[in-house]
C-alpha positions in Angstrom: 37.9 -14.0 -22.7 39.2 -17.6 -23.0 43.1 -18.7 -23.2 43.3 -19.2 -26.9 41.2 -15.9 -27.4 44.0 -14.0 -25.2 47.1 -16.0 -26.8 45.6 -14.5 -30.3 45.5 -11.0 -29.2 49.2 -11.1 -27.4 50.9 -12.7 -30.6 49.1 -10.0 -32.9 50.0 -7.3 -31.0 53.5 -8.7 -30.4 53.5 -9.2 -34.3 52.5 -5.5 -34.9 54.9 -4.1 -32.5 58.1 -6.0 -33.7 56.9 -4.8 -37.3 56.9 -1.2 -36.0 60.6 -2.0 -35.5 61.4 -4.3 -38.3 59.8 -2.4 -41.8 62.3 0.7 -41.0 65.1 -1.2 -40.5 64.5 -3.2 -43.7 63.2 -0.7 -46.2 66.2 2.4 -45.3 69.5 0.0 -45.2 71.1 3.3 -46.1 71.5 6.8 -44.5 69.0 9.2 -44.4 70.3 12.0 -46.3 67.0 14.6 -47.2 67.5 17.2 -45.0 63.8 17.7 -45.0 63.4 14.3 -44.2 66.0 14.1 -41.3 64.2 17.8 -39.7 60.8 15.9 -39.7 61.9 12.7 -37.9 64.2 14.5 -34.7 60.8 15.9 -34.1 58.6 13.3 -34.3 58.9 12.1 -30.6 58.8 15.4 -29.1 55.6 15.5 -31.0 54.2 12.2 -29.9 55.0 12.9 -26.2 53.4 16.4 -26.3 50.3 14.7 -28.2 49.6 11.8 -25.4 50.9 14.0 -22.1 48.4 17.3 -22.7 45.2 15.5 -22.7 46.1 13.5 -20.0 47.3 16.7 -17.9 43.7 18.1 -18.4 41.9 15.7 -17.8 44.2 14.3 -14.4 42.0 17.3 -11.9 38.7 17.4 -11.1 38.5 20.8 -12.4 40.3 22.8 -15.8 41.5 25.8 -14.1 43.7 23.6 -12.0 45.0 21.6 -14.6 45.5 25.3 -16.3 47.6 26.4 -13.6 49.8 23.3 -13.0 50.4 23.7 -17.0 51.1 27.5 -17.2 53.7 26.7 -14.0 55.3 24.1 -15.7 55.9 25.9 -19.0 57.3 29.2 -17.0 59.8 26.9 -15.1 60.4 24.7 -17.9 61.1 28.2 -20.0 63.9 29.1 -17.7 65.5 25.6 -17.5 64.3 24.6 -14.7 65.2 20.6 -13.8 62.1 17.8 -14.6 62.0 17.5 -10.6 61.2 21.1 -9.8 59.1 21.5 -13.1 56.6 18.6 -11.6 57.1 19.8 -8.0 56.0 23.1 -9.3 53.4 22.4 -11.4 51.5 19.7 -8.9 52.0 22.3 -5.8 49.8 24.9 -8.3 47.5 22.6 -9.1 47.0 21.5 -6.0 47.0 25.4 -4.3 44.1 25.9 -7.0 42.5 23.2 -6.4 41.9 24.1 -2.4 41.0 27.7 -2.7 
């Protein structure tokens, strides 16, 4: 890949990402008021974060039933409020217990 060739790709894809940001801000100049509407988008990043972290969990060990138990630990420690540090501790010691026996 030449210079110009790179240059080309960085200014598109700095052009797409600042229009991410930019159509939203120019199309809703007021408040979002559908209640509907409002429900749908506090969700939406929840949703996005859940969509790109599972397939990455399952496919981060060698083997499923590792990446299984790391999951089903973090979701039992995450269920009873656990804190982010002791969720991950949690679920990389399981994964890593399953993975040596």
């Amino acid at each position: 890949m030449g210079v110009t060739e790179f240059f080309m790709y960085l200014a598109v894809m700095a052009g797409v990402t600042y229009a991410i940001r930019a159509v939203p801000l120019v199309l809703c100049k007021r408040e979002i008021t559908n209640r509907f509407l409002r429900s749908f988008l506090a969700y939406v990043p929840y949703a996005v974060l859940g969509a790109m972290t599972f397939p990455a969990i399952f496919y981060s060990t060698d083997g499923y039933l590792a990446a299984a138990a790391g999951t089903a630990v973090a979701l039992v420690l995450a269920f009873y409020r656990k804190g982010l540090l002791l969720v991950a501790v949690g679920a990389c010691l399981a994964a890593f217990l399953v993975k040596i026996i």
